[in-house]
C-alpha positions as CSV (number, residue, x, y, z in Angstrom):
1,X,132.6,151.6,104.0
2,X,129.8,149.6,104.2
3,X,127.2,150.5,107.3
4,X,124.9,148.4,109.3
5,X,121.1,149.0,108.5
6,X,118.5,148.5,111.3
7,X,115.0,149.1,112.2
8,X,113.9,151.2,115.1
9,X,111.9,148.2,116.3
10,X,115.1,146.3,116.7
11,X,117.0,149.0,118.7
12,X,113.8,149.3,120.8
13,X,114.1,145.7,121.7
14,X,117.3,146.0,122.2
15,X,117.3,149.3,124.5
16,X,114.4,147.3,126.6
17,X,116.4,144.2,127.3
18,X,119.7,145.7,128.4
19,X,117.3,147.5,130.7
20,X,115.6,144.5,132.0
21,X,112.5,145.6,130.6
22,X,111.6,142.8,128.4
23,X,112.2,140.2,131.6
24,X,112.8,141.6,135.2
25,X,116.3,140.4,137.0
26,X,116.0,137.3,138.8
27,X,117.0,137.2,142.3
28,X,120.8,137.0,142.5
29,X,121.1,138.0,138.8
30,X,121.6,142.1,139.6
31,X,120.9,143.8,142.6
32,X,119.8,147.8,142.8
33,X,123.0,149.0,141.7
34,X,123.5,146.9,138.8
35,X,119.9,147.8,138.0
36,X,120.3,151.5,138.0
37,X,123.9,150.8,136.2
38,X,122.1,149.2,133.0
39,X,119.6,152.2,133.3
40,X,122.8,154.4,133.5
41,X,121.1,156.8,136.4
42,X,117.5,156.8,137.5
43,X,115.8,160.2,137.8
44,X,114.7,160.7,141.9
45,X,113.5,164.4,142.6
46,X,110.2,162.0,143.3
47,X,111.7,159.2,145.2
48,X,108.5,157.1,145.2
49,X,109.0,156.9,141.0
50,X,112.8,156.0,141.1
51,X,111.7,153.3,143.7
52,X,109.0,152.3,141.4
53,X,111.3,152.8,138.4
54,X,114.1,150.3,139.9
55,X,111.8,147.7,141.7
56,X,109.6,147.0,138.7
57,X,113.1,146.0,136.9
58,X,113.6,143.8,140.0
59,X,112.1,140.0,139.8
60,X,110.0,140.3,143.7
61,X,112.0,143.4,144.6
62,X,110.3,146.0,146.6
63,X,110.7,150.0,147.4
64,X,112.6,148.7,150.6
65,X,115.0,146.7,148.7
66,X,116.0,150.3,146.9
67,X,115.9,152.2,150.1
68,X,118.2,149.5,151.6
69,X,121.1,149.8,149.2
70,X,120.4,153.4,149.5
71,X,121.2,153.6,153.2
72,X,122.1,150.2,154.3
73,X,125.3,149.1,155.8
74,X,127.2,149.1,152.1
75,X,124.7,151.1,150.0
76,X,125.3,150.2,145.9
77,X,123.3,153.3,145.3
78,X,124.0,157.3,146.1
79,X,121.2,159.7,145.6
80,X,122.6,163.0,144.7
81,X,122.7,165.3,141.8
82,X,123.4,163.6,138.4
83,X,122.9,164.5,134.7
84,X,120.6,167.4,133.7
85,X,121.4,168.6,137.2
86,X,119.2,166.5,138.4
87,X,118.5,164.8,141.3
88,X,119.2,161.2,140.3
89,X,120.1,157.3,141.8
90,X,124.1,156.7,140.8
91,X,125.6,153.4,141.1
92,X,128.1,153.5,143.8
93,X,130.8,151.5,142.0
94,X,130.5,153.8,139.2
95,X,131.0,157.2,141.3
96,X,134.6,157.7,139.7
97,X,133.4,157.3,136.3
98,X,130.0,159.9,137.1
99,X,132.3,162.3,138.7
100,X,134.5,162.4,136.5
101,X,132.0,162.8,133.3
102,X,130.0,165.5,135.3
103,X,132.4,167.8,136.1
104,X,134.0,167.6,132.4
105,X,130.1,168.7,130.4
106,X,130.6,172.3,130.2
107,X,128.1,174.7,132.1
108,X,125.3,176.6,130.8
109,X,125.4,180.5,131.5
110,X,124.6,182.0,134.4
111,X,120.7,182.9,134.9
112,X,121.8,185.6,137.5
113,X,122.8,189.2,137.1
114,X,126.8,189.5,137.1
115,X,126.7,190.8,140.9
116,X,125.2,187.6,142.1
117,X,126.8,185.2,140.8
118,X,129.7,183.3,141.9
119,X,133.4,183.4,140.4
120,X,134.9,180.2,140.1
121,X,137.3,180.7,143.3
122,X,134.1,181.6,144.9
123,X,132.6,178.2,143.7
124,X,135.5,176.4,144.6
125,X,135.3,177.4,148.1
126,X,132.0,176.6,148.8
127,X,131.8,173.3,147.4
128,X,135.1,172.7,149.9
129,X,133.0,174.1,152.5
130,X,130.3,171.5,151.9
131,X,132.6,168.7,151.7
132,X,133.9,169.4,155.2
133,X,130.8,170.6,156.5
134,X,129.4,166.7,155.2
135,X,132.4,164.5,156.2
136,X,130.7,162.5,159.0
137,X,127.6,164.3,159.5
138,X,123.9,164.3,158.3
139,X,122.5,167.5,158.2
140,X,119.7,169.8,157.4
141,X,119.9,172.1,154.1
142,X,119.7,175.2,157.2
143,X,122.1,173.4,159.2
144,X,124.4,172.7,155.9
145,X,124.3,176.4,155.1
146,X,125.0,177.5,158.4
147,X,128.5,175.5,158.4
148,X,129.1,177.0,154.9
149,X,128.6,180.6,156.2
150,X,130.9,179.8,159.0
151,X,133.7,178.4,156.9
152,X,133.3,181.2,154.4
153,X,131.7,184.1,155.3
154,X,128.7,186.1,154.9
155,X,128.8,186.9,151.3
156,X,127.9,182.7,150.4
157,X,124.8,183.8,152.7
158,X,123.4,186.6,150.7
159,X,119.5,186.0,149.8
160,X,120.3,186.4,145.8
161,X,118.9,183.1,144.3
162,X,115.1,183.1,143.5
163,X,113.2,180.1,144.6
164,X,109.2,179.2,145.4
165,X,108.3,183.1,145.9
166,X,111.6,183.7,148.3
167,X,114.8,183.8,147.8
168,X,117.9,181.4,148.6
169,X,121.7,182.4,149.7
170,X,123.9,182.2,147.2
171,X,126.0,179.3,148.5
172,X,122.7,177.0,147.1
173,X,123.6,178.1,143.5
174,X,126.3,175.2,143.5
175,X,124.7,172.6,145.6
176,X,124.3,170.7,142.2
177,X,128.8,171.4,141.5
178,X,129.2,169.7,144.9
179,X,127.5,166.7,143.8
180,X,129.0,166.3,140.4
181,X,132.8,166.8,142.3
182,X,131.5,164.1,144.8
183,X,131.2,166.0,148.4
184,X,127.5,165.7,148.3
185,X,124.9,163.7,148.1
186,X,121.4,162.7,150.1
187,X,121.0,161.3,153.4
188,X,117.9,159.6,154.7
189,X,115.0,161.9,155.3
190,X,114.9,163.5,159.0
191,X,111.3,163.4,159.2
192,X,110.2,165.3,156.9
193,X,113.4,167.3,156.0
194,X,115.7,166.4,153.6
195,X,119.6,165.5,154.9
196,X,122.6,165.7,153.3
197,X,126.0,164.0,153.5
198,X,128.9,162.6,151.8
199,X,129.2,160.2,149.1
200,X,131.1,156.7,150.8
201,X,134.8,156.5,149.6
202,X,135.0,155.8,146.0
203,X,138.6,157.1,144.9
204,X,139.6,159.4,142.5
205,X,137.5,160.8,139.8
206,X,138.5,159.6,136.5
207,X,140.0,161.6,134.4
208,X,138.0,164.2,132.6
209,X,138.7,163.0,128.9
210,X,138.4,159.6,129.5
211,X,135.5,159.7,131.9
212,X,133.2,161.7,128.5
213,X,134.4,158.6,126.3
214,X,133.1,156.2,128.8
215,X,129.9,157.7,129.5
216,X,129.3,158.2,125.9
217,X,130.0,154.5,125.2
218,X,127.6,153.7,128.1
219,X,124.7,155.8,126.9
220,X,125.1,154.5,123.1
221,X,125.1,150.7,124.8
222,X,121.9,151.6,126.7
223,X,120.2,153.8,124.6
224,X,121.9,153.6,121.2
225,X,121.6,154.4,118.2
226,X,121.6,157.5,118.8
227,X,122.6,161.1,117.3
228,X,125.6,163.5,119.6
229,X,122.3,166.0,119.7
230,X,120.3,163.2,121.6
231,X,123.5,162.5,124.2
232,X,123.4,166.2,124.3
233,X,119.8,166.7,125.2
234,X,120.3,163.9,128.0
235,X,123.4,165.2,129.5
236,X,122.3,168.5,129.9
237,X,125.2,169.4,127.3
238,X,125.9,171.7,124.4
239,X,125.5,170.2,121.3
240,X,128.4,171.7,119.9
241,X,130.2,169.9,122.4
242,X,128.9,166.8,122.2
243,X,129.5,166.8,118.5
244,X,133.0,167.2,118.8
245,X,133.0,164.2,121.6
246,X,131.7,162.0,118.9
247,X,133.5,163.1,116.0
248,X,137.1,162.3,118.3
249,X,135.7,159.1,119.4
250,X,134.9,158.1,115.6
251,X,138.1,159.3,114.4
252,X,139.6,156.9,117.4
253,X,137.5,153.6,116.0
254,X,135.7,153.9,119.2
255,X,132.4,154.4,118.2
256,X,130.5,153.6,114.3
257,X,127.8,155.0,112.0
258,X,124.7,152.7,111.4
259,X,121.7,153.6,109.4
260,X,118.7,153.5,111.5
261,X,115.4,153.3,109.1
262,X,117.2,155.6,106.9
263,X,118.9,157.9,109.5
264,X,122.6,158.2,109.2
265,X,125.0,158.2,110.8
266,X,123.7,157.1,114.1
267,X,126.0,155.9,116.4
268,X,126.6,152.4,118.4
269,X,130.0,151.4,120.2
270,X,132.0,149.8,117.9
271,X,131.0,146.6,117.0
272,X,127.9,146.6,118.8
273,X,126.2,146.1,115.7
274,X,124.2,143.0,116.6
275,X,119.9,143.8,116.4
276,X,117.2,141.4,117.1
277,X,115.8,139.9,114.0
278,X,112.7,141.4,112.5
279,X,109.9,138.8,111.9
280,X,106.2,139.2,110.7
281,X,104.3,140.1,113.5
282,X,107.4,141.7,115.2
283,X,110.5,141.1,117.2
284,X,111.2,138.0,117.7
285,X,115.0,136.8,118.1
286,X,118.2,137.8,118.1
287,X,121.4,137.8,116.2
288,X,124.2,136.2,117.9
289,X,123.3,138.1,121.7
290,X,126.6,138.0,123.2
291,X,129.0,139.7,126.1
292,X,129.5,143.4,125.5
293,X,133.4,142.8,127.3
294,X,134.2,141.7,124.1
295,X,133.9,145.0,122.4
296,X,136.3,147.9,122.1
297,X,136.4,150.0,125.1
298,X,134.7,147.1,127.0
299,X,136.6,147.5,130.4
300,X,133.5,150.7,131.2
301,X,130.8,148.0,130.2
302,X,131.5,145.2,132.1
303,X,128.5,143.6,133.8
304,X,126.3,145.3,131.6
305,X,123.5,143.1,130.3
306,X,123.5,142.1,127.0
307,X,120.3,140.8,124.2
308,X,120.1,137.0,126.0
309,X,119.0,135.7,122.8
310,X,115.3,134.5,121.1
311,X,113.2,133.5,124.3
312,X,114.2,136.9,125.7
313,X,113.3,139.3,122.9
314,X,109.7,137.5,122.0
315,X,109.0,139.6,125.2
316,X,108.3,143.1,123.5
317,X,105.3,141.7,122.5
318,X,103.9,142.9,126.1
319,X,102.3,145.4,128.4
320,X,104.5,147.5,130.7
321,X,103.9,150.3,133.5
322,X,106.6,152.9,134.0
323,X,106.4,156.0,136.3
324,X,107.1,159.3,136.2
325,X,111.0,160.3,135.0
326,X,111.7,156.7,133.9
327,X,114.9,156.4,132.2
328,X,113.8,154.5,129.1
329,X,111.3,156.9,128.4
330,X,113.6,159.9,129.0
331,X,116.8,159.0,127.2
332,X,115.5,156.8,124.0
333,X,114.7,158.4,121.0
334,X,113.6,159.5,118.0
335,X,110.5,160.6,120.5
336,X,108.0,160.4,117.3
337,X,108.8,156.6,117.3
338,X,108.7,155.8,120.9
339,X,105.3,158.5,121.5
340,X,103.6,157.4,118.0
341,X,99.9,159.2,116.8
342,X,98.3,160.6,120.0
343,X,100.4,159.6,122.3
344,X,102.9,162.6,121.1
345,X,100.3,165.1,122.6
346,X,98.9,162.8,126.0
347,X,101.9,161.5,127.1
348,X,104.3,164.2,126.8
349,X,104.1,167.5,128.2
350,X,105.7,170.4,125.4
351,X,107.7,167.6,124.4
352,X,109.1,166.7,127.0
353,X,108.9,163.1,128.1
354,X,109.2,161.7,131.8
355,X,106.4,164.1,132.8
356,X,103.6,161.5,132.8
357,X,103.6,158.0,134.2
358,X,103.5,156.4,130.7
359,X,101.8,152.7,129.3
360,X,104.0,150.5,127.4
361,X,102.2,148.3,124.4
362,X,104.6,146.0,122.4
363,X,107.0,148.7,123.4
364,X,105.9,152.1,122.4
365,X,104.0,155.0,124.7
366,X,99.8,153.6,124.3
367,X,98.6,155.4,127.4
368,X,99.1,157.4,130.6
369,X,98.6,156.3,133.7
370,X,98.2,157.6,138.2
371,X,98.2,155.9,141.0
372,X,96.5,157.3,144.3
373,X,97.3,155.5,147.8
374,X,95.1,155.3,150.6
375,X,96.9,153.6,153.9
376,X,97.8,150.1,152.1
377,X,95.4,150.5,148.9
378,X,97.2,151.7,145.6
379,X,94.3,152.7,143.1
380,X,95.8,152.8,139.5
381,X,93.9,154.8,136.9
382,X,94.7,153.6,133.4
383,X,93.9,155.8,130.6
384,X,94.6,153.7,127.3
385,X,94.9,155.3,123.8
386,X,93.4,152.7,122.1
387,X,90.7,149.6,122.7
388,X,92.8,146.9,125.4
389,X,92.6,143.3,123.5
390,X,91.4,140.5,126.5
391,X,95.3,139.4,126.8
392,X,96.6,143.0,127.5
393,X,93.8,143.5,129.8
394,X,95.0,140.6,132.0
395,X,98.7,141.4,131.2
396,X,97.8,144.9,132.7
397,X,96.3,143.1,135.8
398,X,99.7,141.6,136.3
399,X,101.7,144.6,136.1
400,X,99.2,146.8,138.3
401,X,99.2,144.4,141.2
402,X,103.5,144.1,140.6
403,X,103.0,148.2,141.1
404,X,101.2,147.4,144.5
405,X,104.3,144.8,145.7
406,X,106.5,147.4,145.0
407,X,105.3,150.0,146.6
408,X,104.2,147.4,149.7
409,X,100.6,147.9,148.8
410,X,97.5,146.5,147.2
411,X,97.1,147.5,144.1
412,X,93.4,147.8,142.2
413,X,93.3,149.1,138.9
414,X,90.7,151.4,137.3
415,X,90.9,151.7,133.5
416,X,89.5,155.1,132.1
417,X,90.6,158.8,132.0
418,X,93.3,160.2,134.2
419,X,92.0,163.9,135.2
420,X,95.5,165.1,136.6
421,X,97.8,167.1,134.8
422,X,101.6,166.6,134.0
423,X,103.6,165.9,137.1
424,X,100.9,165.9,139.6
């Protein structure tokens, strides 16, 4: 059987346009959700990066655009526990699928000793308890565990989970279940506290089997090629797992080997083989861009962007600013090729990516970044890797003062060291 070779540069290009990377939406073209759908999720434990994160995708969008389909009248987004555990942006129209999915990845072991931890009826009655607690209401996380106490009894109450030098009752242990099964998710902030509620109506989950294929087609569309260890390491899965997810949906014609720089197999959904055309000096054009509804299993992908063609690719060649826990950054891989020379050791902290607000340069890691806010002044700290060329200095400009219209600021940038540490 003959397989497809392509460069890493190509995939890159590829991965950065279905994310509307390489040229923000235009107004009308996607909204939030669709945004965060071509993104898959969008990591929000710090809500002013996933606001960032989505808006900068955005053509003129703003953090109040996100927080309006967030909590608006018919909200396309749900903040709530997603993969890794995480707390992440879903797209509502996809809460079937995500359900689904999340509750099918089996569990890691239990960190706690075998007297605290919960047995699966145990688990199952809390998360009930949540879901009623939620239907209707917006409450507190003390106000949340009060209900579940009340519906269960003490023993979900017990102070057995450590946390921030105390302890949490055990109920809290599942908080992240609850989500995954749907019952949960965020509310707007109450001041300063954090409220929680329930999902909107979005049917059934799909089922468990079929929901795993999906998401597995949608990561390899996004972020593909890609090995079942690299799904695994984003999913928050074990790899032995996720190996025998691929190797079924390979046996099934649903998903191919391709040779990636001389790494094989990689995978790609099945006959999304098409790569942007290597040409000297870099990227420029693509091969046949088309629809991804016509591939196999296309019914999950719908709506999903695909490479537009040559005009759209040129626009690797370019400077970018993402924030902390951007999605790109998170889920593509081989890291060595995205984080190349020293930005392996600056922009990642123990390996781990998302950790650092990161520079983009012709679309690989070439600095870190931090911004600071004053009232409506953003100050943006630029730390480059390398010597800035005159155009990437005023293509930097343009993307510091798209940071400030985001964030409904004004944005000045700085360019020298960044003095705070990972995840300040």
């Amino acid at each position: 059987m003959t397989v497809a070779a392509i460069s890493w540069s190509a995939a890159n290009a590829r991965r950065m346009e279905r994310q509307f990377l390489l040229s923000p939406a235009k107004p009308g073209e996607a909204g939030p959700g669709e945004v965060v759908d071509a993104m898959l999720a969008a990591q929000a434990q710090v809500l002013s990066a996933a606001e960032l994160s989505v808006g900068l995708r955005m053509d003129g969008a703003t953090r109040q655009d996100v927080r309006d389909a967030l909590w608006g009248d018919e909200p396309s987004l749900v903040k709530t526990y997603g993969p890794r555990g995480t707390i992440h942006f879903l797209p509502t129209a996809r809460l079937p699928l995500w359900t689904g999915a999340l509750s099918a990845i089996p569990g890691v072991p239990s960190p706690f000793k075998a007297g605290d931890r919960l047995t699966p009826s145990q688990t199952d009655e809390i998360v009930a308890a949540i879901g009623d607690a939620l239907d209707g209401a917006r409450l507190t996380v003390d106000e949340l565990g009060e209900e579940v106490v009340a519906r269960t009894g003490p023993w979900a109450g017990e102070l057995v989970m450590p946390a921030f030098q105390g302890m949490w009752p055990r109920w809290r242990a599942v908080m992240h279940v609850a989500g995954h099964r749907g019952v949960l998710c965020f509310g707007p902030n109450r001041g300063r506290k954090v409220t929680y509620t329930r999902p909107p109506d979005f049917g059934a989950p799909v089922a468990a089997e079929e929901a795993t294929a999906a998401l597995v087609r949608r990561f390899l569309y996004a972020y593909g090629p890609a090995t079942p260890r690299e799904f695994a390491k984003w999913a928050a899965a074990p790899g032995g797992w996720a190996g025998d997810v691929f190797a079924s949906m390979a046996s099934e014609g649903e998903i191919e080997a391709v040779d990636m720089d001389g790494v094989s197999p990689v995978w790609v959904v099945a006959g999304d083989t098409e790569f942007p055309r290597e040409a000297a000096g870099g990227v420029r054009g693509a091969q046949g861009g088309r629809d991804v509804r016509g591939m196999r299993g296309g019914r999950d992908l719908q709506g999903v962007r695909g490479v537009q063609g040559v005009g759209d690719v040129q626009g690797l060649r370019g400077v970018r600013l993402l924030p902390y826990f951007d999605a790109y950054v998170i889920a593509s891989h081989p890291r060595e090729r995205l984080f190349p020379g020293r930005a392996y050791e600056r922009a990642l902290a123990g390996g781990q990516a998302g950790n650092f607000p990161v520079l983009l340069i012709d679309g690989v890691v070439a600095g870190v970044w931090h911004q600071r806010r004053s009232g409506r002044r953003v100050t943006v700290t630029v730390e480059p890797l390398g010597r800035l060329t005159a155009g990437q200095r005023r293509e930097l400009e343009g993307q510091v003062e798209r940071v400030g219209e985001v964030l409904e600021g004004q944005a000045e940038l700085v360019v020298g060291p960044v003095s705070v540490g990972a995840h300040a």
